[in-house]
C-alpha positions as CSV (number, residue, x, y, z in Angstrom):
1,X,34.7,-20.6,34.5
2,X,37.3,-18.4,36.0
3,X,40.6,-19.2,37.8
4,X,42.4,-17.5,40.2
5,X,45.9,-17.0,40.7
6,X,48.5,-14.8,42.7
7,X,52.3,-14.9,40.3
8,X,55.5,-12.5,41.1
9,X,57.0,-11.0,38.6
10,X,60.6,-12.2,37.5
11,X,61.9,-8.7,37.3
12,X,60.8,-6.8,39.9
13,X,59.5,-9.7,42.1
14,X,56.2,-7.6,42.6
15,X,52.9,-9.9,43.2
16,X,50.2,-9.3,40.9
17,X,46.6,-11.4,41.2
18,X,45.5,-12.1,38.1
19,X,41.5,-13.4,37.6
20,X,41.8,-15.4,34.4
21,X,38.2,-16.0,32.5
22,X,38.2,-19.0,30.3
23,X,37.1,-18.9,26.9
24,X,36.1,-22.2,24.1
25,X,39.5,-22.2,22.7
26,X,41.8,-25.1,22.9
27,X,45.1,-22.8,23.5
28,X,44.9,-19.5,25.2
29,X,47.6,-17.1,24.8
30,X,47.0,-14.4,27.7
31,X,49.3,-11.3,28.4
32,X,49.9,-8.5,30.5
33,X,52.4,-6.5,32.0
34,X,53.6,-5.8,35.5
35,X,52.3,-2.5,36.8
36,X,55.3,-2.2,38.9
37,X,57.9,-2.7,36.2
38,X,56.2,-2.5,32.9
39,X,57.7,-6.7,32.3
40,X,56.2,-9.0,30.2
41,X,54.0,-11.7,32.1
42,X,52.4,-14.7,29.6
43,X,50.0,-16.8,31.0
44,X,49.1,-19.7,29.0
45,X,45.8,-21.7,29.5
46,X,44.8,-25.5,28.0
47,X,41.7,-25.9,28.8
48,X,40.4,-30.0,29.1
49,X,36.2,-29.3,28.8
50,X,35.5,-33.4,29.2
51,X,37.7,-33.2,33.0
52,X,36.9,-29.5,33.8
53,X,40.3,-28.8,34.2
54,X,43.2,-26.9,33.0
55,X,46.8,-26.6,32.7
56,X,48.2,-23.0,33.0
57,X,51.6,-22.5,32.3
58,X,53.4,-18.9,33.2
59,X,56.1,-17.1,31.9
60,X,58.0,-13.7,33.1
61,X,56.8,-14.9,36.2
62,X,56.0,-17.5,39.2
63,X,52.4,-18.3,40.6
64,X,52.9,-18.4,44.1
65,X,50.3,-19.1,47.2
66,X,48.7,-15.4,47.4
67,X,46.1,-15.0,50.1
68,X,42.0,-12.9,49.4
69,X,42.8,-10.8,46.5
70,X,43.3,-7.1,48.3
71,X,43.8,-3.7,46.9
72,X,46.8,-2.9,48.2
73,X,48.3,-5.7,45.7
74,X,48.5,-5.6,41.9
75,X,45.4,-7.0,39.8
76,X,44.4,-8.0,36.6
77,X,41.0,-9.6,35.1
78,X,42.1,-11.7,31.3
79,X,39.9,-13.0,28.6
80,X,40.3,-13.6,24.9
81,X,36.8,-12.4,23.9
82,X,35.8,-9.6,25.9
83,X,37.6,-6.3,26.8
84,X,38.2,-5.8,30.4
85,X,38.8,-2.9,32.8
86,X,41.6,-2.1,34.8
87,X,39.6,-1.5,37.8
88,X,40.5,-3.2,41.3
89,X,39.0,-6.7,42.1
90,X,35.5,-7.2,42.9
91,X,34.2,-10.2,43.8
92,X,31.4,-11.4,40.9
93,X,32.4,-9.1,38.3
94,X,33.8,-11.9,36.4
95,X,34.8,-10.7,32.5
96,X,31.9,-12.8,31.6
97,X,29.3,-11.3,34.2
98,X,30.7,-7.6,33.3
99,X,30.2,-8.3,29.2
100,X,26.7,-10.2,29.7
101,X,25.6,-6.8,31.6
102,X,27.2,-4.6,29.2
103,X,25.2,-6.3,26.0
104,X,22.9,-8.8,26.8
105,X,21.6,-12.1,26.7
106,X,20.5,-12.4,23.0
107,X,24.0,-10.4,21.7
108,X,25.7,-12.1,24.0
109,X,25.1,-15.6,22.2
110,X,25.7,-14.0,18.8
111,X,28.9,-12.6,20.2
112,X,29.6,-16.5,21.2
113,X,28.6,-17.4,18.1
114,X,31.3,-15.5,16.4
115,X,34.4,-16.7,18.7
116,X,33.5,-20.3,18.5
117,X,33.7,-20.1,14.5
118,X,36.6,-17.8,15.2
119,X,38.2,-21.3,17.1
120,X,37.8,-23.3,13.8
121,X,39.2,-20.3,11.5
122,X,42.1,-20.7,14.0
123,X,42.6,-24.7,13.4
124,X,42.5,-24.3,9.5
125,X,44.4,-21.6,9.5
126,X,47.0,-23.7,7.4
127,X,44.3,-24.5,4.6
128,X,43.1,-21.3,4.6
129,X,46.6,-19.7,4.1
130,X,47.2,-22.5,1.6
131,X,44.3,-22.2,-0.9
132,X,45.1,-18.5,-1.0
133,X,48.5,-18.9,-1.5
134,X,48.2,-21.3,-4.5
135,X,45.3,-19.1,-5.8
136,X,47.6,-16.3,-6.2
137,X,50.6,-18.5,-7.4
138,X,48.1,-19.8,-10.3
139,X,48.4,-23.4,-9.4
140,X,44.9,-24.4,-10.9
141,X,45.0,-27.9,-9.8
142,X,45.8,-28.0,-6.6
143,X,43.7,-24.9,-5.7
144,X,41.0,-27.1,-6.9
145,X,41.9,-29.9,-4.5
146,X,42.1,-27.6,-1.6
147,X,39.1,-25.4,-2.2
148,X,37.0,-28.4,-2.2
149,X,38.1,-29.6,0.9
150,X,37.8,-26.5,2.9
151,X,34.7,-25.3,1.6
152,X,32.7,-28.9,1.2
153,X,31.1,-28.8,-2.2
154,X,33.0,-29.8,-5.6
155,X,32.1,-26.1,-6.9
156,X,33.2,-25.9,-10.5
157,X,36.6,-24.6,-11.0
158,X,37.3,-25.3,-14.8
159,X,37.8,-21.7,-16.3
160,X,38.8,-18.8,-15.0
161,X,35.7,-17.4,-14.3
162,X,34.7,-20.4,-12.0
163,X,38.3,-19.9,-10.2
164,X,36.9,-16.5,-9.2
165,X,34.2,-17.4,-7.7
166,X,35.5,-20.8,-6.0
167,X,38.3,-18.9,-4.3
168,X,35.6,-15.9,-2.8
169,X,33.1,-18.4,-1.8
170,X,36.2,-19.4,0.3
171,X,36.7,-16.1,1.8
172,X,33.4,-15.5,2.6
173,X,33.4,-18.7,4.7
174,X,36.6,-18.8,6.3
175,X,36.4,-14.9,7.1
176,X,32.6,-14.3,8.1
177,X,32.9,-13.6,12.2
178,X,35.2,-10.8,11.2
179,X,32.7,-9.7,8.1
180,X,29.6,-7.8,8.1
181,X,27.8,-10.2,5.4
182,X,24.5,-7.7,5.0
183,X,26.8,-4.7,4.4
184,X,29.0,-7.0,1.7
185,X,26.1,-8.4,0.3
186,X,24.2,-4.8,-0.1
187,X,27.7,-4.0,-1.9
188,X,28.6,-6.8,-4.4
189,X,24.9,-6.0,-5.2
190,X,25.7,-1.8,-5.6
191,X,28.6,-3.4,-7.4
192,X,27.3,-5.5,-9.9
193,X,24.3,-3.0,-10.6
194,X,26.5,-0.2,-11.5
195,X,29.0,-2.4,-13.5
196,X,25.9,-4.0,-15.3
197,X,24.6,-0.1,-16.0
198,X,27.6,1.3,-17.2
199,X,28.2,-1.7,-19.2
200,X,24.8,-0.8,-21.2
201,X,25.3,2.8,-21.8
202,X,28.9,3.7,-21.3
203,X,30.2,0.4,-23.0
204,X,32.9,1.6,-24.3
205,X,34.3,4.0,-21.3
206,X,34.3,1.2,-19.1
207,X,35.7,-1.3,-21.6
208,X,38.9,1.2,-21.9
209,X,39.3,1.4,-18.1
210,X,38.9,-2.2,-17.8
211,X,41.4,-3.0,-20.5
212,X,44.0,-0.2,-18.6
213,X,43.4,-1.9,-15.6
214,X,44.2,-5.2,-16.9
215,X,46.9,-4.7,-19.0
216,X,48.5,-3.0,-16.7
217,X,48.5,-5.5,-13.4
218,X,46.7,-2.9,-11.5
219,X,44.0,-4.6,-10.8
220,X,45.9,-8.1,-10.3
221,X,47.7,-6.8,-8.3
222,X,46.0,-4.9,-6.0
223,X,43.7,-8.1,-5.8
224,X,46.9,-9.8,-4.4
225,X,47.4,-7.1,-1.7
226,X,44.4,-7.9,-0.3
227,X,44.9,-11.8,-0.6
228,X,48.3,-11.1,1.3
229,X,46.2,-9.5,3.9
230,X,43.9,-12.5,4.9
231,X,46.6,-14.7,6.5
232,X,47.7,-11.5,8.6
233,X,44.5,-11.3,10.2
234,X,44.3,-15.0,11.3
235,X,47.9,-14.4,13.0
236,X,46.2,-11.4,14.7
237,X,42.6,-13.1,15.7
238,X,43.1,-13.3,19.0
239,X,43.3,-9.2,19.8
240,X,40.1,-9.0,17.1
241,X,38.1,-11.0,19.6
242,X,37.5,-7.8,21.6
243,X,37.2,-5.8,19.3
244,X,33.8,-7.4,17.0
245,X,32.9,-7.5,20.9
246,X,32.1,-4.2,20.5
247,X,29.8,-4.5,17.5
248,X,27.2,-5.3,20.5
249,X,28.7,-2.8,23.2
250,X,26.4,0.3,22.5
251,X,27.5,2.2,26.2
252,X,31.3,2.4,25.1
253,X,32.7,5.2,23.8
254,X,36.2,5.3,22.9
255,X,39.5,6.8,23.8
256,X,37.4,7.5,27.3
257,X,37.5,4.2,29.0
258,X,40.5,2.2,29.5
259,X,39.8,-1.8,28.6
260,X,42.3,-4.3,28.5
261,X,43.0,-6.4,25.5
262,X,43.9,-9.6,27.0
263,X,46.5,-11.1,23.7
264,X,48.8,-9.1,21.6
265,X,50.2,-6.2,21.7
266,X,50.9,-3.0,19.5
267,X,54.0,-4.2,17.8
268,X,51.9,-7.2,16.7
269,X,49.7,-5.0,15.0
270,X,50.8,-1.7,14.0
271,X,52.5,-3.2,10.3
272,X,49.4,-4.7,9.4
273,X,47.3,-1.5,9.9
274,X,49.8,0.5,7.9
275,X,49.4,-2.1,5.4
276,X,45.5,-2.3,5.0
277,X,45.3,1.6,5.0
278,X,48.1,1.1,1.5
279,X,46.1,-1.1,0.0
280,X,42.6,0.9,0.5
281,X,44.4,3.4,-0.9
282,X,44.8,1.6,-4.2
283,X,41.7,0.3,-4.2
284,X,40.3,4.0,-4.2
285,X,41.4,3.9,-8.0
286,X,38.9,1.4,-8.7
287,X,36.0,3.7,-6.9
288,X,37.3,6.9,-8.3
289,X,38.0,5.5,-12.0
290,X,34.0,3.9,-12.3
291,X,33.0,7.4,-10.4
292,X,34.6,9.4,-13.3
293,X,32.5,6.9,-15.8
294,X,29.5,7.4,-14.5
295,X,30.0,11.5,-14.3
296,X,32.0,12.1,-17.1
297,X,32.5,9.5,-19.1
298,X,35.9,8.3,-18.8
299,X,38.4,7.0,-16.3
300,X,40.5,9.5,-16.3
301,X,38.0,12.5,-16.4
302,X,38.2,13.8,-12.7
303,X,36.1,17.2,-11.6
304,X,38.0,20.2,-12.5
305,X,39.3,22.0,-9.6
306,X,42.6,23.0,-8.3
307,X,45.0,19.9,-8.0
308,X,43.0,17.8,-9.9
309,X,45.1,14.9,-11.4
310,X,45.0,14.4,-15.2
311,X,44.5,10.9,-15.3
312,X,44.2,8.1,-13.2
313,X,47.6,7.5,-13.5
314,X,48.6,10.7,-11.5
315,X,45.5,9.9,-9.1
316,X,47.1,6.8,-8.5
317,X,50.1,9.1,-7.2
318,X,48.5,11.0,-4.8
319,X,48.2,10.6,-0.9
320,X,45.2,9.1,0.7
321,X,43.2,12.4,2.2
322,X,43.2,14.2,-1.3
323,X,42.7,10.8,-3.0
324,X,39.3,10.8,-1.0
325,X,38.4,14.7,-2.2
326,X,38.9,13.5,-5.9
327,X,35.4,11.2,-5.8
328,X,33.2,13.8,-5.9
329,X,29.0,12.3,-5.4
330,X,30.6,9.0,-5.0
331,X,29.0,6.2,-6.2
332,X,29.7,4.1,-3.8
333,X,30.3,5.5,0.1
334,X,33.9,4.5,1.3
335,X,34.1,4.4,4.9
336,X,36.0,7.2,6.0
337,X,35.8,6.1,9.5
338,X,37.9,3.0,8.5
339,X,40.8,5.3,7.3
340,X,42.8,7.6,9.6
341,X,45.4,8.7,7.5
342,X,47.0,10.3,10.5
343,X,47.4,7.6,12.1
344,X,48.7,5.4,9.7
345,X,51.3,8.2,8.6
346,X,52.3,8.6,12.6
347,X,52.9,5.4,13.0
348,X,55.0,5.0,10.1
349,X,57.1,8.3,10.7
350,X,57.9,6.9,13.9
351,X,55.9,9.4,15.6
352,X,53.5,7.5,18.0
353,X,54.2,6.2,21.8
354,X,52.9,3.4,23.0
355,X,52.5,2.6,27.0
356,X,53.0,-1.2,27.5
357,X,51.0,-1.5,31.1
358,X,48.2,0.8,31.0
359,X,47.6,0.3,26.7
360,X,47.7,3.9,26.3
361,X,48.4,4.6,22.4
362,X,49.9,8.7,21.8
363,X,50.5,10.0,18.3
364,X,51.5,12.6,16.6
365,X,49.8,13.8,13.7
366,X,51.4,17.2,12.4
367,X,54.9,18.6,11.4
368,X,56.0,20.1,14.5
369,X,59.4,20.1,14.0
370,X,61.4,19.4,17.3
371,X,58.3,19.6,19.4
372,X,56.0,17.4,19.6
373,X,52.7,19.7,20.9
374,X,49.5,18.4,19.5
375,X,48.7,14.4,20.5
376,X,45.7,12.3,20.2
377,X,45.2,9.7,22.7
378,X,43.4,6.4,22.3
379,X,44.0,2.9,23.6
380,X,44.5,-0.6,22.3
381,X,41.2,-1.6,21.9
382,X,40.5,1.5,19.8
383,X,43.4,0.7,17.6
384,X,42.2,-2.9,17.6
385,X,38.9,-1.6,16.9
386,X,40.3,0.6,14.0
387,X,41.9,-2.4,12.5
388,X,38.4,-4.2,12.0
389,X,37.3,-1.8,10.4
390,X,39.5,-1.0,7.8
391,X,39.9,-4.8,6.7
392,X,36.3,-5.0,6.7
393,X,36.1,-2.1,4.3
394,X,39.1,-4.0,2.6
395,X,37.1,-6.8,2.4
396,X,34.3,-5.4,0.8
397,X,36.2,-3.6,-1.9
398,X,38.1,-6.8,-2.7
399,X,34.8,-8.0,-3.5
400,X,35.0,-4.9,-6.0
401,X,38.2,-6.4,-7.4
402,X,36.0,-9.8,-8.2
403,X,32.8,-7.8,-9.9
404,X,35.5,-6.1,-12.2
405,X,37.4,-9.3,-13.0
406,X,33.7,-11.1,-13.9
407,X,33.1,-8.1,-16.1
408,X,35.9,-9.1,-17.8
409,X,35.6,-12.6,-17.8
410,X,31.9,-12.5,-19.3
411,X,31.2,-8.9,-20.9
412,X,34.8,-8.6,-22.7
413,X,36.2,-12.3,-23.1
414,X,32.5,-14.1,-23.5
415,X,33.9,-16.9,-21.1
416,X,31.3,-19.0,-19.8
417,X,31.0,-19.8,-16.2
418,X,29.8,-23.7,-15.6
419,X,26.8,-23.8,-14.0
420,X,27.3,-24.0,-10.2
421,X,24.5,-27.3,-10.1
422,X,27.3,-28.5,-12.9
């Protein structure tokens, strides 16, 4: 279902006719800005499915009686879960209609599929954020209580070992339309293969990076990071939507076509992009120490060449690009697609523009001192787009975080996990 409307913008008083597509959430957050003036406009949609109607409340803006929707006049098409163009109005080419042709039938219903569960990640977002918030606090009980509820099976949580695996069993639930659950599963297996080998024929080497590891917080804390992380990306679903959209959308190709991202904007989302690129950073240690292992024969035994740290201590040190040259025939294959340093480091050094009414995102990669000559270009949904994908890659090495803490758990302390039929 689609709605038209004509509003005029409180600032410059410019008309713009806005084609809003509905979507299956209760509360729909919509923005854009005026082309003429670059102001804010919310529109605001509650949505009653039994009556077939809906309240739509404006903001930075009036609705007013607009005639047929011409060219000469300001448009925009809005939906949560698909992308959508900047082209002028035509009749028919509903969001909806333009995504169906774009993908499909069949991936249209999986696409569906994934914003619908999205809606009830959205309404427990408050249990969610509160089973992982008294995971990481250590407040065994009532993490008990919680998990339960939200996961709808009294999974054993008695040691330690059983915590673990209540609170990722969680994770996995709550977080699967963002996930790609083949690719994580494929890796907790690499995971727990490699951990399980070493563990017979290099006992000892990965004992000693286990115990550094441990000892040291490391690996507690950078299991934390990621915790901190999952919240953040519930406060950010709504721009996510169009991005996993294009997990089906084989004829884009980015930073070529301009698409709208109907919720959010770049201020909502450039901190936790800077953060997730951190924290893969530190997880690298965890790749890079069980890669010198396997190699070498001990976590601090990286390939000679120039630069090379001396221990995982100084790898820990070093910047993400030439953390990335240090795994030499990696074990396990990070995706370097997920991680553009560049970025990241633009972004933080101040050093990237962002265009509020056409989406346009301009960085600034190199040390050009006063000038700024060389620029890469992409737009929102790119960045969106770039933000899936490093949480997913998160994702899955948190998982690694979990193999080495079960290590642990069984292989060092001999704790006994109760059996999940228990």
């Amino acid at each position: 279902m689609n709605y038209n409307i004509s509003v005029q913008c409180d600032v410059c008083t410019s008309q713009t006719n806005c084609r809003l597509g509905l979507s299956n959430r209760a509360y729909q957050p919509l923005r854009f800005r005026c082309k003429s003036c670059g102001a804010p406009i919310d529109v605001t949609m509650k949505p009653d499915f039994e009556t077939t109607t809906c309240d739509i409340q404006i903001m930075g803006a009036k609705q007013i009686v607009g005639n047929e929707f011409t060219p000469d006049v300001n448009f925009v098409d809005l939906h949560l879960d698909f992308p959508v163009s900047f082209d002028p109005y035509v009749m028919g080419h509903t969001p909806f209609m333009m995504a169906m042709q774009r993908i499909g039938f069949e991936s249209m219903k999986l696409h569906a599929m994934r914003v619908n569960y999205l809606n009830g990640v959205y309404e427990a977002s408050s249990e969610i954020k509160t089973l992982l918030t008294l995971y990481s606090k250590e407040k065994h009980d009532l993490f008990r209580e919680k998990v339960w509820a939200f996961i709808g099976v009294q999974m054993p949580c008695d040691s330690q070992l059983d915590l673990n695996r209540a609170l990722y069993f969680a994770i996995e639930k709550a977080f699967f339309p963002f996930a790609e659950p083949d690719k994580n599963v494929d890796a907790v297996d690499s995971f727990t293969r490699h951990l399980d080998r070493l563990g017979r024929k290099k006992k000892a080497a990965l004992d000693a990076f286990i115990t550094e590891i441990i000892d040291s917080g490391f690996l507690r804390d950078v299991q934390l990071d990621c915790l901190e992380i999952y919240p953040r990306i519930i406060d950010i679903e709504l721009l996510l939507r169009p991005a996993l959209f294009l997990d089906f959308d084989r004829s884009y190709c980015k930073q070529t076509v301009p698409y709208r991202v109907s919720a959010l904007e770049f201020l909502d989302a450039k901190d936790i992009f800077k953060d997730m690129t951190e924290i893969m950073s530190r997880l690298l240690v965890l790749v890079a120490g069980i890669n010198n292992i396997k190699h070498r024969g001990g976590h601090n035994r990286f390939s000679p060449s120039k630069g090379a740290p001396t221990n995982l201590k100084t790898y820990v040190d070093l910047p993400l690009g030439l953390k990335l040259q240090q795994i030499d025939h990696p074990w396990y294959q990070v995706n370097v697609d997920a991680i553009d340093n560049r970025l990241r480091n633009s972004i933080a050094h101040y050093k990237a523009e962002y265009d509020e009414v056409t989406q346009e995102l301009v960085y600034y990669p190199k040390e050009e001192g006063l000038e700024r000559k060389t620029a890469i270009r992409m737009y929102f949904l790119d960045f969106s787009r770039k933000i899936l994908n490093v949480f997913r890659e998160l994702h899955r090495l948190n998982h690694l975080t979990k193999c080495l803490f079960v290590y642990y758990y069984l292989r060092m302390l001999e704790i006994k996990a109760t059996s999940i039929q228990a």
